[in-house]
C-alpha positions in Angstrom: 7.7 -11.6 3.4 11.3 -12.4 3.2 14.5 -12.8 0.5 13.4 -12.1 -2.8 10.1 -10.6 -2.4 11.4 -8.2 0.5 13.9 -7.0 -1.8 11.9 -6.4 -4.8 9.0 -4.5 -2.4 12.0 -2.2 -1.1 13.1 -1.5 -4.7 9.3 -0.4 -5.7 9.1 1.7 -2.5 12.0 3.5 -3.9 10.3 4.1 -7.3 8.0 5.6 -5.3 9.6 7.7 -3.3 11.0 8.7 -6.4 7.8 9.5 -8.1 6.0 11.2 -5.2 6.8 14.3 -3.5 7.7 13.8 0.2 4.9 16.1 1.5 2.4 13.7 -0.1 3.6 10.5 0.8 2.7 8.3 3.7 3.7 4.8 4.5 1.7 2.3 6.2 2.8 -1.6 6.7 0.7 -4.0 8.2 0.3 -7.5 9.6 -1.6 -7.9 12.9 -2.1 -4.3 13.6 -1.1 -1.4 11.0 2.3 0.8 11.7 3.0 4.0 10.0 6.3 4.5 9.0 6.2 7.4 7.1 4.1 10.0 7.6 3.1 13.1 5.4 5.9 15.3 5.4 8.2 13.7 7.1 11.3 14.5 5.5 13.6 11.6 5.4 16.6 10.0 2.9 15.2 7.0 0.8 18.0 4.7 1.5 16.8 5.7 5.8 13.2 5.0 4.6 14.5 2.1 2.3 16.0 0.3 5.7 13.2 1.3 8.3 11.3 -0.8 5.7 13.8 -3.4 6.1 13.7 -3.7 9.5 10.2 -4.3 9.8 9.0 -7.8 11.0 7.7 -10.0 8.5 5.6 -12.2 11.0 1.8 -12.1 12.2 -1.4 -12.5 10.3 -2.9 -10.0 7.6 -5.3 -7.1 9.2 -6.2 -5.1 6.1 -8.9 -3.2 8.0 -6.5 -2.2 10.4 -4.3 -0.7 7.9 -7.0 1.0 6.1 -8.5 2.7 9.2 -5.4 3.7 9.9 -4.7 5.1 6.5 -7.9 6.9 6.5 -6.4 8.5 9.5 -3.1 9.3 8.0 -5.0 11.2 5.2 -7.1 13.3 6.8 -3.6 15.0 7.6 -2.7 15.3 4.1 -2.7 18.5 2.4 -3.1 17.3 -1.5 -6.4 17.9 -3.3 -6.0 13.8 -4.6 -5.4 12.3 -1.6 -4.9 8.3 -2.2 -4.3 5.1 -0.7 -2.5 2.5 -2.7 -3.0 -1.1 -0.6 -0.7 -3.7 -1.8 -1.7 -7.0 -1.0 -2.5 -10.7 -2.3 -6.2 -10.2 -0.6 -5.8 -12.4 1.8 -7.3 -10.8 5.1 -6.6 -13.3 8.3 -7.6 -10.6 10.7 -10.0 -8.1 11.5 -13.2 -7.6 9.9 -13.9 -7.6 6.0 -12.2 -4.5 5.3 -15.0 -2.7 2.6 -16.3 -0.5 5.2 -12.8 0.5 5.7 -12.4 1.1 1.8 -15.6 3.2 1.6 -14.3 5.7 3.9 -11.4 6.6 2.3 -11.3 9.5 -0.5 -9.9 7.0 -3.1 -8.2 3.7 -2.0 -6.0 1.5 -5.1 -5.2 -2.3 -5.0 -1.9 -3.4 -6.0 -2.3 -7.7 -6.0 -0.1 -9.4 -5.9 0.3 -13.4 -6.1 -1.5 -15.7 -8.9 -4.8 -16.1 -9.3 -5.4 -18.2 -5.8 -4.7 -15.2 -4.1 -8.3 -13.6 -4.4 -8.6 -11.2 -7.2 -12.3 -10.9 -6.7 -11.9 -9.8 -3.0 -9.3 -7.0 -4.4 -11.2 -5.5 -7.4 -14.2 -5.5 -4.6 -12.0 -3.9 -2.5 -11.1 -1.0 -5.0 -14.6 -0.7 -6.7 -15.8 0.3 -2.9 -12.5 2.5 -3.0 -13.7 4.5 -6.3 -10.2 3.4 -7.0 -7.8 1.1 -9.7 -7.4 -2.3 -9.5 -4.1 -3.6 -10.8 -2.4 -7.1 -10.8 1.2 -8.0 -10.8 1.8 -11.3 -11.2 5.0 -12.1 -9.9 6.8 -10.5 -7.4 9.0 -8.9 -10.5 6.2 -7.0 -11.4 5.2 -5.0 -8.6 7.4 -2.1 -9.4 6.0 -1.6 -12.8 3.0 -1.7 -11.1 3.6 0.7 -8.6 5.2 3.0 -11.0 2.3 2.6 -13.8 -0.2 4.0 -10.9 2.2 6.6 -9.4 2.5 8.0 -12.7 -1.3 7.7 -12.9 -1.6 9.7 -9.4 0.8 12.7 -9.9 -0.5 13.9 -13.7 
């Protein structure tokens, strides 16, 4: 992910960073293995967070198992009664196994796709049905952080 779409994914991290208190937010980004760069609690500026994000490299193939294992991980720290993944993602898993095992384990796991229909909506509203979570779609790149705010609203009532 680079130029446009970078931006636009830094801008809905923001929203919701915004939207979620700091205590209950963890961060996880992913391409051959899964990184956390945020974890529960950790207190830290959004623009710091915001460029962390920045500086992470956009190369390697897509392990979603890898970042839901170690989300799973991540949340058995967390202290919140609605503990939550949200996975965004245009379901296109190019390492590791098929990642439903992964999405059964967690307490509740939402998909964010993103991409057009090619991009395997199927495999993501799979994914969150094994997740007991929501399922939403965001077209275009524009659209992610209306997304992301619709279902952080969703998660903090």
């Amino acid at each position: 992910m680079t130029g446009k779409k970078l931006a636009i994914t830094a801008i809905a991290l923001a929203v919701l960073c915004l939207q979620v208190p700091e205590e209950n937010l963890s961060v996880i980004v992913f391409n051959s293995e899964a990184t956390i760069l945020k974890k529960f609690g950790e207190k830290i500026p959004i623009i710091d967070f915001i460029e962390k994000f920045l500086e992470v490299p956009t190369r390697g193939l897509t392990n979603i198992e890898a970042a839901l294992d170690k989300a799973n991980k991540e949340l058995k720290r967390a202290t919140s009664s609605t503990r939550s993944c949200i996975l965004i993602t245009d379901g296109k898993h190019t390492a590791g196994k098929n990642p439903e095992s992964s999405a059964k384990k967690l307490p509740r796991l939402h998909i964010i796709q993103m991409g057009n229909t090619w991009s395997s909506p199927r495999f993501c509203r799979n994914l969150a049905h094994a997740g007991k979570g929501k399922f939403l779609r965001a077209m275009n790149i524009e659209d992610l952080p209306k997304s992301l705010y619709t279902l952080s609203n969703y998660l903090v009532r």
